[in-house]
C-alpha positions, -999 to +999 in steps of 0.1 A: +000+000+000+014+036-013+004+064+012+000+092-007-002+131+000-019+146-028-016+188-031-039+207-051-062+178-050-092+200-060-072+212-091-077+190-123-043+168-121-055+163-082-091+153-090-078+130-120-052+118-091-082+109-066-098+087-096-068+063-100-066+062-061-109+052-065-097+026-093-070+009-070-081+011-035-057-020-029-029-003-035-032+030-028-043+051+007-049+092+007-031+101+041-034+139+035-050+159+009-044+199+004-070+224-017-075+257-022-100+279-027-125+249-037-129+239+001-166+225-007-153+201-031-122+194-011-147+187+020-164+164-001-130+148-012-121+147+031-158+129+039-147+103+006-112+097+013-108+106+051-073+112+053-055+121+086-039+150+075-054+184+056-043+214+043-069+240+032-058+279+022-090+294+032-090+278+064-077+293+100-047+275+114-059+245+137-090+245+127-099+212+111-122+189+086-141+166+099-115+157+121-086+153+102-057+173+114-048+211+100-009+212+089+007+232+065+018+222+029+054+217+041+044+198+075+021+174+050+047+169+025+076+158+048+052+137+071+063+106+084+031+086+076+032+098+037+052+079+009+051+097-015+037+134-024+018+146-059+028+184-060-002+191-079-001+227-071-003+256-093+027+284-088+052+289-067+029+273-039+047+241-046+082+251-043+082+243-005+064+214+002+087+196-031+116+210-009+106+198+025+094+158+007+127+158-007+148+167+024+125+138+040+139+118+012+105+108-001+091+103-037+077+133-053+054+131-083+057+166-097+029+182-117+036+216-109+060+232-139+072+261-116+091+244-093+117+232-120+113+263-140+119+287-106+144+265-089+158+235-110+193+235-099+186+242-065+157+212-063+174+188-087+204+190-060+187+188-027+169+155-043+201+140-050+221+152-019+189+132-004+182+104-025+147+115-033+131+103-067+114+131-086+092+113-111+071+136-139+038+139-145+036+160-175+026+134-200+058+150-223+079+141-195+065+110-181+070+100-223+107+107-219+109+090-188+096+057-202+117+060-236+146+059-214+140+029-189+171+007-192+190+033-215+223+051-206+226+088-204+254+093-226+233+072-251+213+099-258+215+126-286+182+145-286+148+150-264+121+162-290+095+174-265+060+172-288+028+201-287-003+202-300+001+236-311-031+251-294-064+263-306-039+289-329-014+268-347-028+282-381-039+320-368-027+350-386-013+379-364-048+396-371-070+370-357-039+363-327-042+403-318-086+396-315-083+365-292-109+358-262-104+345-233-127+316-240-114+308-269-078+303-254-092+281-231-109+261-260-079+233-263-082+211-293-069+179-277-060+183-237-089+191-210-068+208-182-069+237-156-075+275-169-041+289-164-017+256-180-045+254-207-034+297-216+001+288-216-003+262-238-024+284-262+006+307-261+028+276-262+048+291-231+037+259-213+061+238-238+089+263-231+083+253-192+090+222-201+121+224-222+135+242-186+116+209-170+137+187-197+167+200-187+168+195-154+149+163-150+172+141-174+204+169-168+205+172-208+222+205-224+193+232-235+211+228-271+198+188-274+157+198-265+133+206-294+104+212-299+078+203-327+041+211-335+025+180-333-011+184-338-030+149-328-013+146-293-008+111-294+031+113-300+042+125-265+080+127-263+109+113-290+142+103-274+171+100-304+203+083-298+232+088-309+229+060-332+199+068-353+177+052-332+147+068-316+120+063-291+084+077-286+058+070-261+021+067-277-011+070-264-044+089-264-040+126-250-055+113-212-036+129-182-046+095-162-023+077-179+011+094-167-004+096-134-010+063-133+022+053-146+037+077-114+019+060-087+022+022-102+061+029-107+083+006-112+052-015-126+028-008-147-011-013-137-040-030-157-069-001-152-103+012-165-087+046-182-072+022-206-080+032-243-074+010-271-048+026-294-066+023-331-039+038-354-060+029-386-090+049-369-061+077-362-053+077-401-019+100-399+002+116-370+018+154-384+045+171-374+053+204-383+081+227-374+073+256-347+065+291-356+084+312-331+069+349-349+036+336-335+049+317-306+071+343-290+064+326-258+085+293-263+114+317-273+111+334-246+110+306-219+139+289-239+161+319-239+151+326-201+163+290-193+196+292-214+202+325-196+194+304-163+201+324-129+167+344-118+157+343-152+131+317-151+116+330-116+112+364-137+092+347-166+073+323-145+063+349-124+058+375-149+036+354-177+012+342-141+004+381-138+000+382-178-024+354-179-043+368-153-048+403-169-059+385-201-083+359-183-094+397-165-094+410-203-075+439-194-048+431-218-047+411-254-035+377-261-006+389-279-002+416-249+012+383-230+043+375-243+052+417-243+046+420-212+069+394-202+096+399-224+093+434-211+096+425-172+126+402-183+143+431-197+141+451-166+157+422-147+189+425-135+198+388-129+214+367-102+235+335-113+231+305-089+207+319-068+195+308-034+157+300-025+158+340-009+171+352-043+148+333-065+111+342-039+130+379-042+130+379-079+090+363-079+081+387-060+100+418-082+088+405-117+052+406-103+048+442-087+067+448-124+046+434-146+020+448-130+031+485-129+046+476-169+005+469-177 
């Protein structure tokens, strides 16, 4: 039996967590579950699961759920009666509670993209100075980690991190410049939460996850790529340095690296299983990416080359840019201007400390929001 803690379990990776913990109640035990806002559904999620532990933002300290017990994020995650933790967490919320699991030396299965982004060679460090397994959920990165079960590091020539390109792979800069929020959040191919499914529209989700690549398999920025990839069924390529490559297929179904996170190092027979029907499929396309209409994944690319604060600055920035936009205070294409001009203003700090990097957060915010 796995004891989980799962964090942002009211968010949609946490609910689609709670749904393989329903389908394998053998095997897996909620111990503590954290929300946010949602605390209706994450009271109904307590009465379901009745874990002995609860975190809930809206909540008063010590005051409790149905008599589970109040601890913070950090006190959950490095609990002695959890296993491992899903940082399912939106933001820089997660960058603690992944710090305190790891110095506990537990398993983290890591949803949340800013914790890399903000403070990959600070986290990727701490896990091994502790021997703590950080095992992706991303279905990009969950694809890379299966292509490279029982292959060598060295062994490896390229990671081709796929996209679907968004609801505007084929826009002109006319129809980009007159985008609604609702159509931004209409995703041809992935149902997720509002603010990962703007990123992706703006495709500075997939440069998240190039800084994600880096640090997860410690691969140079110069051997990640990116391609548009339209039917999301091609998740991840590996090359070698043979010739040889490496994909992970499936349908676009976020259960299925979540799964594949918790089962680890097996592999579980389930109901989210969908046949793969390739004939039915008819062709998988790849195209090259646009960067004139994806300034975004340039951006974030260039941000984690540059490395330092850098990726603090455009994590932090593009959350306050996506919020205007959602707000509709500012155009879809104001986005990626507004973040290139709070990087701009940044005067950076190479290997920074956990102080330096919450610093710089908390600077490319009040920027960004005086830049609108």
């Amino acid at each position: 039996m796995r004891r989980l803690a799962v964090l942002g379990s009211t968010g949609s990776i946490g609910r689609q967590t709670l749904e393989i913990v329903r389908a394998f109640p053998e095997r897996l035990e909620v111990v503590a579950l954290a929300g946010g806002k949602n605390i209706s559904l994450l009271k109904e999620q307590v009465a379901e699961f009745r874990p002995r532990l609860v975190c809930a933002e809206l909540l008063a300290g010590g005051e409790g759920i149905l008599g589970a017990s109040y601890l913070s994020l950090e006190e959950i995650a490095s609990h002695p009666d959890v296993d491992l933790v899903v940082v399912a967490t939106s933001g820089k919320a997660g960058l603690g509670p992944t710090l305190a699991a790891i110095g506990t030396g537990k398993t983290v299965a890591l949803a949340n993209k800013e914790v890399l982004v903000m403070a990959g060679e600070i986290v990727t460090a701490e896990a091994q100075r502790h021997k703590a397994e950080i095992m992706p959920i991303d279905s990009e990165h969950s694809a890379i980690w299966q292509c490279l079960r029982g292959e060598g590091k060295k062994g490896i020539s390229k990671l081709i991190l796929t996209a679907s390109g968004g609801p505007f792979r084929l826009s002109s800069p006319a129809q980009l410049a007159a985008v609604a929020p609702e159509e931004a959040l209409n995703h041809p191919t992935w149902q997720m939460g509002v603010k990962v499914t703007i990123d992706s529209a703006t495709l500075m989700n997939k440069g998240m996850e190039v800084i994600e690549a880096h640090w997860l398999f410690d691969i140079p920025f110069s051997q990640i790529e990116v391609v548009i990839h339209p039917q999301s069924i091609i998740h991840s390529i590996v090359e070698f340095i043979d010739g040889s490559a490496k994909t992970q297929l499936s349908l676009p179904d976020m259960r299925l690296p979540i799964q594949y996170a918790l089962a680890y190092p097996d592999r579980w027979e389930g109901p989210f299983r969908q046949a793969l029907d390739l004939g039915k499929i008819g062709s998988l396309d790849f195209e090259p990416v646009d960067l004139d209409r994806f300034p975004c994944l340039k951006l974030a690319m260039e941000a984690g080359e540059n490395g330092g604060t850098y990726p603090a600055v455009l994590s932090a920035a593009d959350e306050v840019a996506v919020e205007l936009f959602l707000a509709r205070k500012i155009g879809f294409q104001d986005i990626p201007a507004l973040v290139a001009k709070t990087l701009d203003r940044h005067q950076v700090i190479s290997h920074p400390s956990i102080e330096d990097i919450l610093a710089a957060d908390a600077w490319a915010r009040e920027t960004a929001k005086a830049a609108f």
